[in-house]
C-alpha positions as CSV (number, residue, x, y, z in Angstrom):
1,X,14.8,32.6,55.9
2,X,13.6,35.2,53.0
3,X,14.2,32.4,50.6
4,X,12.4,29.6,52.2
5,X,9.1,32.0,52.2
6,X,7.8,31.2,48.4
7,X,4.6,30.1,48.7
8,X,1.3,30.5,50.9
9,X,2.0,27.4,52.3
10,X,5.1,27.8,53.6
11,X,3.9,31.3,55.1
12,X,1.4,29.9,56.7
13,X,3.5,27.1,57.9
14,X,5.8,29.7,60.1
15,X,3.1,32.0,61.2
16,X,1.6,28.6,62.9
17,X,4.9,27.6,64.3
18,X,5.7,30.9,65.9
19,X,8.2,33.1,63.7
20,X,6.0,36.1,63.7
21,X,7.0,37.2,67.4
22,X,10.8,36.5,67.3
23,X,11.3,38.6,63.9
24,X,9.2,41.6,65.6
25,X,11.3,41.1,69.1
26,X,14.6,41.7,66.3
27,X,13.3,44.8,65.1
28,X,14.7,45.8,68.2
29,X,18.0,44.3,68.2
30,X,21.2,46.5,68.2
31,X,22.5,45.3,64.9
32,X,21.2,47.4,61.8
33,X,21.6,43.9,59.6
34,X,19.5,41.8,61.8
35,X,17.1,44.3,61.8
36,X,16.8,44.6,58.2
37,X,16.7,40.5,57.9
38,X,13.8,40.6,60.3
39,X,11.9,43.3,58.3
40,X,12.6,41.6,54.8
41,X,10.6,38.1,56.2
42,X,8.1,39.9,58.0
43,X,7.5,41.6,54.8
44,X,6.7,38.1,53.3
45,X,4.9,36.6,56.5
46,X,3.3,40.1,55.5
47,X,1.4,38.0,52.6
48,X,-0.7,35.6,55.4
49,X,-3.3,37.0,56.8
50,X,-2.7,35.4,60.3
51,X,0.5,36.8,60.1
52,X,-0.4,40.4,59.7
53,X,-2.5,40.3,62.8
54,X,-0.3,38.5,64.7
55,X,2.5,41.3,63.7
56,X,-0.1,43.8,64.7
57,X,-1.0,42.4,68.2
58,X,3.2,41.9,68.7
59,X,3.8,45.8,68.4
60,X,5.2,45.3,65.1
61,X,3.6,48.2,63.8
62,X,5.7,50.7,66.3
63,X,9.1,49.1,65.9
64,X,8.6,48.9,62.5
65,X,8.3,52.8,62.5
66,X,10.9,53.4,64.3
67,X,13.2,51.2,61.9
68,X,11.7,53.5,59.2
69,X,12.3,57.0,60.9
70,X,15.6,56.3,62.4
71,X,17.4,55.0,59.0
72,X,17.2,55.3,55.7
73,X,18.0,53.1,52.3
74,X,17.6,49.2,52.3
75,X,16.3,49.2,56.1
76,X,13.8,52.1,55.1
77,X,12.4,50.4,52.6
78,X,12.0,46.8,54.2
79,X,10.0,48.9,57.0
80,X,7.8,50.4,54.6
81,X,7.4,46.6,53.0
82,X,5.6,45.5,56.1
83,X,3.5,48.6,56.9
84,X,2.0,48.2,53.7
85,X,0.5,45.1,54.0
86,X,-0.8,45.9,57.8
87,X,-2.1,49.1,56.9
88,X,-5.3,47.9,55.6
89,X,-6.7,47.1,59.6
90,X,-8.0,49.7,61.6
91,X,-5.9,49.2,64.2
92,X,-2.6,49.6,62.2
93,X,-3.6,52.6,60.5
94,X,-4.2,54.3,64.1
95,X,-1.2,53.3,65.4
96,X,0.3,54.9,62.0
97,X,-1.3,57.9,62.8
98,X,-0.9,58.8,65.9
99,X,2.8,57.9,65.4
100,X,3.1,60.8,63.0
101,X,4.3,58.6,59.9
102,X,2.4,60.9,57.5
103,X,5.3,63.8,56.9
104,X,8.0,61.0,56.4
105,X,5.7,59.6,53.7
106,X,5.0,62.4,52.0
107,X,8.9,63.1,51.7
108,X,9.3,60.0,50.2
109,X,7.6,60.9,47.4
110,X,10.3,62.3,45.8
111,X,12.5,59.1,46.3
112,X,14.5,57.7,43.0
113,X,13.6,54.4,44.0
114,X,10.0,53.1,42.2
115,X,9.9,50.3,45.1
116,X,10.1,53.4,47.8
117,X,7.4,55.5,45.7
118,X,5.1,52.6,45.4
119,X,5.0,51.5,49.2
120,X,4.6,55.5,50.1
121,X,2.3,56.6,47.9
122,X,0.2,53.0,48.8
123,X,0.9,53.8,52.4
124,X,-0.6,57.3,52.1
125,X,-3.7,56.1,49.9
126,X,-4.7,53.5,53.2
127,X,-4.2,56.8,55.7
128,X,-6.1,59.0,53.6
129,X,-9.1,56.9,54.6
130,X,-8.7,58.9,57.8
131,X,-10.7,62.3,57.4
132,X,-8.0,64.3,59.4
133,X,-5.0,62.7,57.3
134,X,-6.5,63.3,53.7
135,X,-7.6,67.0,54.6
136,X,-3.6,67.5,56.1
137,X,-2.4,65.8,52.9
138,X,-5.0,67.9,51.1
139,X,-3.7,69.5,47.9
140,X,-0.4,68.6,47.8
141,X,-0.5,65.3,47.7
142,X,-3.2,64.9,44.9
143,X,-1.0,67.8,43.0
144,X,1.8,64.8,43.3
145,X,-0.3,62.0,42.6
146,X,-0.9,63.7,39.2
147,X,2.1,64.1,38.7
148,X,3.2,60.7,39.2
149,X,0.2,59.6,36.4
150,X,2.3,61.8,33.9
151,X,4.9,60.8,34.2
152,X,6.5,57.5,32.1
153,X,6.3,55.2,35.9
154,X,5.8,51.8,35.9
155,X,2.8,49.8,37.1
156,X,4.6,49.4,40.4
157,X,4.2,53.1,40.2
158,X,0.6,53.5,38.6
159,X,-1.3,50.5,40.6
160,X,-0.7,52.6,44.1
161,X,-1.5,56.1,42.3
162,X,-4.8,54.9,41.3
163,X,-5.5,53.3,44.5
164,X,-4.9,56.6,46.6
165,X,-7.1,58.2,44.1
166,X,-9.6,56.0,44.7
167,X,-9.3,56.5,48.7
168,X,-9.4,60.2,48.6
169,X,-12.7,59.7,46.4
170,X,-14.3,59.1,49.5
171,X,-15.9,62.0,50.0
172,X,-18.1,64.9,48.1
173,X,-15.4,67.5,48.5
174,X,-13.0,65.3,47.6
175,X,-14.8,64.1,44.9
176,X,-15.4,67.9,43.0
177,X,-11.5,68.8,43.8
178,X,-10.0,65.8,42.1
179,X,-12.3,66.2,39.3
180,X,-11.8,70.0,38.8
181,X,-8.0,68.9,39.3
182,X,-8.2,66.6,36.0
183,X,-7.7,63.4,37.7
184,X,-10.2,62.4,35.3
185,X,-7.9,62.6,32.1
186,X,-4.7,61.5,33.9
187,X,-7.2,58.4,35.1
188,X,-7.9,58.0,30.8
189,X,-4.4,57.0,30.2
190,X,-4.0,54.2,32.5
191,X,-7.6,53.2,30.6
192,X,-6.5,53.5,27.6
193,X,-2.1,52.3,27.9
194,X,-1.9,50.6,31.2
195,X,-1.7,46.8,31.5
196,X,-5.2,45.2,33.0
197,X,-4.1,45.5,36.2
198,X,-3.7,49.3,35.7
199,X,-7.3,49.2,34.0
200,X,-9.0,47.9,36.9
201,X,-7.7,49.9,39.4
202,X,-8.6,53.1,37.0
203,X,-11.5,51.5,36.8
204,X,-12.0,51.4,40.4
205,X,-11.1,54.8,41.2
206,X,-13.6,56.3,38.1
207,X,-16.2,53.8,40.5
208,X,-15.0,56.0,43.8
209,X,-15.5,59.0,41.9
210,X,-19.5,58.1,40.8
211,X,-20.2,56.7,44.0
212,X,-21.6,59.7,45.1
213,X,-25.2,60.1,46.5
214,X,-25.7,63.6,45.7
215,X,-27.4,64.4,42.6
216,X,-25.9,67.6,41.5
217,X,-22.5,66.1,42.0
218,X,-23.3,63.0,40.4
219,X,-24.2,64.8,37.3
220,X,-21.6,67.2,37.2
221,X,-19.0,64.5,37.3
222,X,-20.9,61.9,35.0
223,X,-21.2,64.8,32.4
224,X,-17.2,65.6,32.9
225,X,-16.6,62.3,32.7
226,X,-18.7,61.2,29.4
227,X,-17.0,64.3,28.1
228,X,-13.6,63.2,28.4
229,X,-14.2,60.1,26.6
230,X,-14.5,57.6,29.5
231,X,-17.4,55.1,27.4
232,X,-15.2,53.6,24.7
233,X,-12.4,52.3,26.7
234,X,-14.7,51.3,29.6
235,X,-17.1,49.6,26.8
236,X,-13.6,48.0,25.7
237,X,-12.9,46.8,29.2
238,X,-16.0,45.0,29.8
239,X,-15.6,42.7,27.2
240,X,-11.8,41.5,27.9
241,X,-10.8,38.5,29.4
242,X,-9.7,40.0,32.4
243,X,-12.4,39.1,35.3
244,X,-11.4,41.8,37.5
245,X,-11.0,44.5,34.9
246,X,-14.6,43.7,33.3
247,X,-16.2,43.7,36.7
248,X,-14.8,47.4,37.7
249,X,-15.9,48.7,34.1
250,X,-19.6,47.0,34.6
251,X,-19.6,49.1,37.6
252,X,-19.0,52.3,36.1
253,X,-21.0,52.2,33.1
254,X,-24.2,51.0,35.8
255,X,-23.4,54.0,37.3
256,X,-22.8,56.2,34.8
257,X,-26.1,55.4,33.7
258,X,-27.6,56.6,36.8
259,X,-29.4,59.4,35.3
260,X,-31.8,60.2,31.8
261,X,-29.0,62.4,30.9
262,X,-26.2,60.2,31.5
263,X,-28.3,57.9,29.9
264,X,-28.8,59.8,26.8
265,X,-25.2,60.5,26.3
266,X,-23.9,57.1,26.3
267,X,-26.9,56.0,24.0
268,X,-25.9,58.9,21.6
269,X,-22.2,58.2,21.7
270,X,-23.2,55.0,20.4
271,X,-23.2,52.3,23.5
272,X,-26.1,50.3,23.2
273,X,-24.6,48.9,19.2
274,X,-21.0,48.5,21.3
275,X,-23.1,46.2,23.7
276,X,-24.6,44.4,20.7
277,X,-21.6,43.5,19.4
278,X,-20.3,42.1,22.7
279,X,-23.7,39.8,22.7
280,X,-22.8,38.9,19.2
281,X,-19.3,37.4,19.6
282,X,-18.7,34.4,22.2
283,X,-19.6,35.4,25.5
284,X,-19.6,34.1,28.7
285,X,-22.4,33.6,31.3
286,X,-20.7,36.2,33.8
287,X,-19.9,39.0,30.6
288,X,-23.9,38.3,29.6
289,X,-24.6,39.4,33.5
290,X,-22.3,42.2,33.3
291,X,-24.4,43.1,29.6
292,X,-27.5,42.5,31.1
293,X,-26.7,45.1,34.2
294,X,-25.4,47.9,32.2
295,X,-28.8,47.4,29.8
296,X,-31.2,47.9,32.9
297,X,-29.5,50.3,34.0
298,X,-29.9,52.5,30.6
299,X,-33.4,50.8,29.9
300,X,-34.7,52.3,33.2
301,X,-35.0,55.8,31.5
302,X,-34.9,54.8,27.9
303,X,-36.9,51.6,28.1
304,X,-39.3,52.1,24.5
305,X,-36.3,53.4,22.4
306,X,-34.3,50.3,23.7
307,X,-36.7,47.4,23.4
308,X,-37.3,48.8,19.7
309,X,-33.4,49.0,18.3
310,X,-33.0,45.3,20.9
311,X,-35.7,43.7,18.8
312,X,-34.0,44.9,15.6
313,X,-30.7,43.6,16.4
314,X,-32.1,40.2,18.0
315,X,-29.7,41.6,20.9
316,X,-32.0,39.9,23.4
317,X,-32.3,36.6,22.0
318,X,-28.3,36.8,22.1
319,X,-28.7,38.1,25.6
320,X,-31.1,35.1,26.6
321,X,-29.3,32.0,25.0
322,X,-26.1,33.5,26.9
323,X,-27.6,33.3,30.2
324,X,-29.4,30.2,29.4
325,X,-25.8,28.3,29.1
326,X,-24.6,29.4,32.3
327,X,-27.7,28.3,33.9
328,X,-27.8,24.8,32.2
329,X,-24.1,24.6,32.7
330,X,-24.3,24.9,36.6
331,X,-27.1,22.6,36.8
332,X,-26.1,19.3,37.4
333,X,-25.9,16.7,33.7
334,X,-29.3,14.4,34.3
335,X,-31.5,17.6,34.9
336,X,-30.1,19.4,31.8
337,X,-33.2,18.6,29.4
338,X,-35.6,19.9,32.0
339,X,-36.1,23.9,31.7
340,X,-36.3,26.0,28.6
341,X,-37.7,29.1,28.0
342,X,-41.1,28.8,27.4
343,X,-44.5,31.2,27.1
344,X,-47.4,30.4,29.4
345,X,-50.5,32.3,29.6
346,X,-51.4,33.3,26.4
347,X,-50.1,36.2,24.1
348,X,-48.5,39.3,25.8
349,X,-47.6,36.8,28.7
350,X,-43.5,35.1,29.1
351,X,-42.2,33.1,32.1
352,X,-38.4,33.1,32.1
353,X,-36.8,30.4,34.2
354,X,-34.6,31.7,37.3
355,X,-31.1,31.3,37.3
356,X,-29.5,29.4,39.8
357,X,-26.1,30.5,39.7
358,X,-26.7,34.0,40.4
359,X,-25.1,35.1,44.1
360,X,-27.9,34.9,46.9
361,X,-29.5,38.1,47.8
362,X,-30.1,39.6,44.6
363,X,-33.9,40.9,43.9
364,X,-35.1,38.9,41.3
365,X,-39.0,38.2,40.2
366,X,-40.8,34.7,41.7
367,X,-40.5,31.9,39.3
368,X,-43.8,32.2,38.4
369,X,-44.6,35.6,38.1
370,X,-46.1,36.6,34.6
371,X,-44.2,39.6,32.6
372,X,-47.2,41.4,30.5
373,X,-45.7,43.4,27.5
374,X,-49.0,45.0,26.4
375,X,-47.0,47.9,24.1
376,X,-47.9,47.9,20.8
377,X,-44.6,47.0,18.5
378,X,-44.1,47.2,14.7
379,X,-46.0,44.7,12.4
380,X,-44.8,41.9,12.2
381,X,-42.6,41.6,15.5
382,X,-43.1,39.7,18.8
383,X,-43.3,40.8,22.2
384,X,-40.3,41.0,24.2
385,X,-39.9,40.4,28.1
386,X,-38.4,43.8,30.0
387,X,-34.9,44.3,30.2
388,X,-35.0,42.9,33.8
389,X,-35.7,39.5,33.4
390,X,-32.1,39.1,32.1
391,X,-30.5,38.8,35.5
């Protein structure tokens, strides 16, 4: 049956026909191979999202812990296959707590197998969600996640390492204890070495780590993270190909840029010309949004000094005939000619167009609200719409 399970479809197929009950009824049965059989297709149903809740509802969850306690090797790790894919839901993770899965977890740490570290250290990351778990894992399991970034692992390994990190940087105290732990320069590598995948999840744990609302924390990790060297490879992110990689580096460098200081140091260390060279080769609609985000977010504290060097480097016309694509390009053909940017109201006045393939919700100016720019500029140059109107 592990065979025929390729493809979505299929999945979906036997969840809807009723396999999901039987398999969890065998995780029962008194033969050790037909348990393991069972575990090994529920670990693909695993993939369907119907099928995980159905498996949940069943009492997979509880059989498939006591497969996982009572034996060890292949059976083990088919257990741990499963969890991992129910352990996301609320309900799962309870059931996983309460049933005390946490200590065998931890143990498994220390497995040979990559498959077996991978699905603990995974497992462990959607616990530690839980305040109680990630206070009992506490030290010791961030000292081995650490670990388990210096080492030479695979991505098998390195994807669920960075994820955990990124659970456990949940929380303030959390937050100062992995720092002052150097997660922050074992994180670097992955930046810097690790395949895209292994970028976006870094990039997704430095994002837990900034996500703080306390000030004083904010900075102090900001500053330790600037310090370590975090701009130029997130700077390098953002521009790649990689959708998912771009979009977790946009988030950190918007939040980095949270405060003047922060704000300062990425200026000084040389991020605005970076960004200019991204406008300046061919760039996509959504990498001029990601641009456009990371410049407001510097511009709010160093607004002047921004516009000035912009202006110089014709970075916002760049910035503008980017965006202006992906607008005409969603529009449909016979309406193309219609909108271009345009001045109205007489000097110091500009009405940009509103894009309409931006994602609903977002706080954007009326369509015909007039942006003043009364600042004097340099002889000789013309006045340029805020940062803000880019997005």
């Amino acid at each position: 049956m592990e065979a025929l399970l390729t493809s979505d479809d299929v999945r979906s197929r036997f969840v809807a026909a009723g396999a999901v009950q039987p398999l969890v009824a065998m995780l029962s049965d008194n033969s050790m191979d037909a348990k393991c059989q069972a575990a090994k297709a529920l670990a693909n149903l695993g993939h369907c999202a119907v099928g995980k809740r159905i498996l949940v509802t069943a009492g997979g969850v509880p059989a498939l812990m006591r497969l996982f306690t009572a034996h060890s090797g292949e059976c083990q790790e088919a257990a741990m296959a499963v969890l991992v894919h129910v352990a996301a839901g609320e309900k799962a993770r309870e059931e996983l707590i309460s049933g005390g899965i946490s200590p065998y977890l931890t143990a498994m740490l220390d497995a040979a197998s990559p498959t077996t570290i991978s699905h603990a250290v995974r497992l462990l990351g959607h616990l530690a969600a839980h305040e109680d778990v990630a206070r009992a894992l506490a030290e010791g399991f961030v000292v081995k996640l650490l670990a388990l970034l210096s080492g030479d692992h695979p991505d098998e390994v390195n994807l669920p390492t960075a994820f955990a990190i990124a659970q456990l940087a949940s929380m303030d105290e959390r937050r100062r204890f992995l720092v002052e732990a150097h997660v922050v320069e074992k994180l670097l590598r992955l930046l810097n070495e690790g395949s895209y995948d292994c970028k976006a999840e870094a990039g997704s744990a430095f994002a837990a780590l900034v996500g703080t609302k306390d000030k004083r924390t904010f900075k102090k990790i900001a500053a330790h993270m600037l310090d370590a060297g975090v701009l130029t490879p997130l700077l390098a992110m953002m521009g790649c190909s990689h959708e998912n990689c771009a979009t977790q580096a946009a988030r950190v460098l918007t939040a980095l840029a949270g405060t003047a200081r922060s704000a300062d140091v990425m200026l000084s260390q040389g991020a605005l010309r970076q960004l200019v060279e991204q406008l300046r080769a061919p760039i996509s609609p959504a990498h001029a949004k990601r641009v456009a985000h990371v410049l407001q977010a510097l511009a709010n504290f160093k607004r002047t000094e921004m516009e000035l060097e912009l202006s110089q480097e014709s970075a916002q016309e760049l910035l503008l005939a980017a965006l202006q694509r992906g607008h005409d390009e969603s529009r449909p053909r016979e309406t193309h000619k219609a909108e271009t940017l345009r001045p109205k109201g007489g000097a110091g006045h500009t009405v940009l167009p509103m894009l309409t393939n931006l994602k609903p919700g977002r706080k954007m100016l009326p369509m015909d609200t007039i942006i003043r720019t009364p600042r004097k500029l340099p002889a000789g140059m013309a006045p340029l719409p805020p940062l803000h109107c880019f997005y």
